[in-house]
N, C-alpha and C positions, 0 to 999 in steps of 0.2 A: 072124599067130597069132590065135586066136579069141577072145583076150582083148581086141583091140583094137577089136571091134565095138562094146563092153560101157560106150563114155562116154558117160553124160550129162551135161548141162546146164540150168539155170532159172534164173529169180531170184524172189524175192520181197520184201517189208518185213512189217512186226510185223502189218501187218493182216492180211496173207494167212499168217500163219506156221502159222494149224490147217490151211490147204488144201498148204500145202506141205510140212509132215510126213505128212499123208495120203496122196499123192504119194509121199514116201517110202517110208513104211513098206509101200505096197501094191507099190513097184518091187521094192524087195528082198522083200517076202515072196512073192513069184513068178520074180523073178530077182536070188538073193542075189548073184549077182559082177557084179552090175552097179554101175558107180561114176559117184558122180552129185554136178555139180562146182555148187554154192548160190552164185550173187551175191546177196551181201545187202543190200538197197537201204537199211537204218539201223541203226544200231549196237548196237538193241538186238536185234534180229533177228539181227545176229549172234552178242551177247553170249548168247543164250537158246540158240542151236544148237549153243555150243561148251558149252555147261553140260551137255548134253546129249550130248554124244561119239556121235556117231551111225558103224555101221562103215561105210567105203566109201562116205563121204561129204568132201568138202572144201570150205570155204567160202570166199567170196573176199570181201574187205571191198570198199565202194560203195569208199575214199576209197585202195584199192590199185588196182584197176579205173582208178580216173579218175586217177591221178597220171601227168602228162606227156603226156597227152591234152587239148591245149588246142580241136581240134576238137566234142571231145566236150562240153567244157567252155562251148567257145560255143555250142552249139546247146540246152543248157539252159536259159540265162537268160529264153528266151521262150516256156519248154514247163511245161506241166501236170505234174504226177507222173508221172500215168499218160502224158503224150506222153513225157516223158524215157524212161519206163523202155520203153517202143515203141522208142524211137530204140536203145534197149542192145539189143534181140536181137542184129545181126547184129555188134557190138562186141565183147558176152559172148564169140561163136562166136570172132571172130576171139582175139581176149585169150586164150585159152586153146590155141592153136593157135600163138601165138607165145611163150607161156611155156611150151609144153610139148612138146619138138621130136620126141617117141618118139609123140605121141598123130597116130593116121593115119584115124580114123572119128571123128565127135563129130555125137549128135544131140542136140538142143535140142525138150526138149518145155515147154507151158505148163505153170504150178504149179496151175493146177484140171484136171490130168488125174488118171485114177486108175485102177489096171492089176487088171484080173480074169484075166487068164492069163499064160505068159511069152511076152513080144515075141521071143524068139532066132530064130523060124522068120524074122520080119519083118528082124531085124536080117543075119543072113547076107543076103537076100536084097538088101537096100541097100546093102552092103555093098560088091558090084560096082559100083557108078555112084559118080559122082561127086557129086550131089546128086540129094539124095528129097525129094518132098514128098507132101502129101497133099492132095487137091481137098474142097471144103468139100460137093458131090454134093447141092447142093438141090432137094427136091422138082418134079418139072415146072412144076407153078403158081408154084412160086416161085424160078423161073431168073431173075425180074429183078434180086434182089438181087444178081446178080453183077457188074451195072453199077456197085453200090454197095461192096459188099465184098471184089469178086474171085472168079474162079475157087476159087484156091486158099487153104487155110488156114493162118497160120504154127505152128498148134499141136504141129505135131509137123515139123521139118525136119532131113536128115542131109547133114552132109558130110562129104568125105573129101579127107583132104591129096595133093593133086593138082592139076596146072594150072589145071584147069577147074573144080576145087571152090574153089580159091582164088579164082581171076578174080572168079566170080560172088560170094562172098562180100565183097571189096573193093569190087566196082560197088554190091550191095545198102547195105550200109555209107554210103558215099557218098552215096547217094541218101538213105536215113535223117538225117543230117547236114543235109543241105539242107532238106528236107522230111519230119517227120513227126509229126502233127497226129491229133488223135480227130474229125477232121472228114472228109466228102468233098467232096473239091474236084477237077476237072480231071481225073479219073481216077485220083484218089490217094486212098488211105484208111490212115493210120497206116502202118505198117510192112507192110503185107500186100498191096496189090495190083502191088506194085513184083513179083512173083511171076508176074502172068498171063503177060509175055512171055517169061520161061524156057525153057520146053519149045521154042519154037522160036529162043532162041539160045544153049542147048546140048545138044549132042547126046549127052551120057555121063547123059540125066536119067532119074530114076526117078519117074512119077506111080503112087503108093501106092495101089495100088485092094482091097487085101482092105476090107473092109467092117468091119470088128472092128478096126480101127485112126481114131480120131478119129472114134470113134460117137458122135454131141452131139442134142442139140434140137431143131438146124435143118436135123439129114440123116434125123430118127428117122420121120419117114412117109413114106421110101421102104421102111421093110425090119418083120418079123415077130419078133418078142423072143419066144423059149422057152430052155425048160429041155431038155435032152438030157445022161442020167446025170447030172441033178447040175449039169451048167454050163452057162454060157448061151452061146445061140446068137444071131447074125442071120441070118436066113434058115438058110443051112447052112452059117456061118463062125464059127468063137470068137469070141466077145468080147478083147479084147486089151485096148484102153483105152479109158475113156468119157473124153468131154470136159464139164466139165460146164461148159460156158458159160451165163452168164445166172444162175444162184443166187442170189438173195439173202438175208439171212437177220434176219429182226427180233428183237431179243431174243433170240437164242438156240436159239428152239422156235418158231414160225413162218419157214415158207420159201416164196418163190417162185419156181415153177417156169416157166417160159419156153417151155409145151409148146402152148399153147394157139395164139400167135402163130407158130408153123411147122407148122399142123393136126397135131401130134403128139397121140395120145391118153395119158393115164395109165394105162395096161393092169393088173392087178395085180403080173405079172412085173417091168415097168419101174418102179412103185414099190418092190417088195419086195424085189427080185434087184439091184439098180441105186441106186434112190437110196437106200436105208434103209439099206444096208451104209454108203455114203461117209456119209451122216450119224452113224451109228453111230461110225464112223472121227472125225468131227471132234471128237464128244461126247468120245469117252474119248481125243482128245488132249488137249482143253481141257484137263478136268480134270486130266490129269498134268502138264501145263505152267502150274497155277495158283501151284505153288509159284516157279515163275521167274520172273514175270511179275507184276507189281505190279497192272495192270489190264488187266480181259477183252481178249481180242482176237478176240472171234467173228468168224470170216470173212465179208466184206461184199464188195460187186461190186469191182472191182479197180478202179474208174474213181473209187470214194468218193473226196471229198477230206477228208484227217485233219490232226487238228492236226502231227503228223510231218512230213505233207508239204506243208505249208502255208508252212514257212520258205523254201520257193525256190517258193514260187508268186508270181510278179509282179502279177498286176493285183488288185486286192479286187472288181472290176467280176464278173472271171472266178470268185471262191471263191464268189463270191453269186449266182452262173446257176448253177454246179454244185449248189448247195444246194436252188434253186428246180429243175434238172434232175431230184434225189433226189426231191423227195414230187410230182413230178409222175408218178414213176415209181411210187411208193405208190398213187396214187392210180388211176394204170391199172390197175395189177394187183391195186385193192381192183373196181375195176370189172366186170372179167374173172372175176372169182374163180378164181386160179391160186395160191392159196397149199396148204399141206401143214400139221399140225399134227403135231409130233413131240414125243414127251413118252417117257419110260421105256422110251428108247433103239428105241423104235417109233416109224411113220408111223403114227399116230393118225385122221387124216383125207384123203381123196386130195384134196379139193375143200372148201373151207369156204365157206358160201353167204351172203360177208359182204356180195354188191351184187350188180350186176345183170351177167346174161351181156352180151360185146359179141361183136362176130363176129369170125368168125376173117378171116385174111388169103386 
């Protein structure tokens, strides 16, 4: 039935909770019957989503998720936040695939995407295979990062209840278990390059090649952003979902943009049409979620370490490289000058000229 193309899956915690209402609300407001299933990595994150009753959404609590998963449960004690919640993608997948025996298609996208058209032409079309994925498509100059990152990108993947979408789910699974680290090592990078050998060991695969599907940062100087009637285009395909990897956000009203380091330029289209609507979008969530929320939760890179997830972070050696990781990250990107100044629900500035240009990649 055509209903069953229509599941999704995320997760997020209290930090990412504006990027993953934005998420939201742009899924359904382009495809209202789509149902889309929230692990919530802390409880306040979840308590703030049910206050919230959102339709066609279900959330799953971290401590429903990990009960009786003693695997799962070992392989946290020596992981980062952000490694634990890497190691949940292919668990999320599977977890909802064993509590939910009528569910036959379920994609899993990340909570900083955000949908400018409706995916259904995309979703029928996956629908036949057994898993989809999408190639992360870097620029010629910069194919080497695929030694680092992988071909493929986990931000958007579909499976379907079948042999073969099983298999490979349980193998991904397992591997995540054993190994999955914010580092590269050996050919491994977090949850995502365990993906490049896919396509050649199974044959029911779908490599997602419209171009309007996991449009991000690091694939945005291979293609052309315009407006045609009104929407946008790449090249001569819709836009579908941008990825918006690499954001960061100071304050609230400074952001950095991650375009400089994959030669992407700031076009006006790709500010105006692109990032000012998703900032728009985070702005007037905050504010409606200030009543639930005791304090801010402006959307910050997913790898921040918060005081939230700092109670199962093991080493203090590690909270304090990550801290020294953060302002070294500032400090690049005061370098670069890739921030954006948004103020009265506008991008104010495309370039603020707070240090010196470095070069690109």
């Amino acid at each position: 039935m055509l209903k069953d193309i229509y599941n999704f899956c995320t997760y997020f915690d209290t930090n990412y909770l504006t990027r993953g209402l934005a998420l939201e609300h742009s899924l359904h407001s382009h495809c209202p019957q789509a149902v889309l299933w929230i692990l919530c990595m802390d409880s306040l994150c979840y308590e703030s989503l049910l206050k919230l009753n959102l339709s066609n959404v279900n959330l799953i609590r971290r401590e429903d998720f990990e009960r009786g998963d003693e695997e799962l449960a070992g392989a946290r004690k020596d992981r980062t936040p952000v490694e634990y919640y890497f190691t949940c993608t292919p668990s999320i997948l599977l977890y909802l695939f064993q509590h939910h025996l009528d569910m036959k298609l379920l994609t899993y996208i990340d909570s900083d995407f955000f949908f400018f058209s409706d995916p259904t032409e995309i979703l029928l079309d996956v629908a036949k295979y057994s898993i989809s994925i999408t190639p992360h498509r870097f620029p010629t100059n910069l194919r080497f990062l695929e030694r680092s990152y992988g071909v493929y990108n986990v931000g958007w993947i579909t499976f379907a209840r079948d042999e073969e979408g099983m298999s490979c789910l349980k193998s991904w699974r397992k591997q995540c278990i054993e190994w999955c680290y914010d580092r590269v090592e050996e050919g491994r990078f977090g949850d995502q390059m365990y993906l490049d050998d896919w396509p050649s060991r199974f044959s029911n695969l779908k490599i997602i090649h419209h171009i309007g599907v996991n449009l991000a940062p690091y694939n945005l100087a291979n293609y052309k952003i315009t407006l045609r009637e009104g929407r946008i285009s790449v090249n001569q395909s819709s836009l579908i979902c941008f990825h918006f990897f690499g954001l960061k956000s100071y304050r609230g009203f400074i952001f950095y943009l991650p375009l400089n380091r994959y030669a992407a330029q700031p076009t006006r289209t790709l500010i105006e049409r692109i990032y000012e609507p998703y900032l728009q979008s985070l702005n007037k969530i905050q504010k409606e979620i200030q009543a639930i929320l005791s304090t801010t939760t402006w959307a910050k890179s997913i790898r921040g370490i918060t005081r939230k997830g700092a109670d199962f972070e093991p080493l203090s050696a590690r909270r304090f490289f990550n801290k020294l990781t953060h302002w070294v990250a500032v400090g690049s990107a005061i370098y670069h000058r890739r921030f954006v100044l948004f103020s009265h629900g506008r991008i104010r500035c495309k370039l603020i000229t707070c240090g010196l240009r470095g070069r690109r990649l």
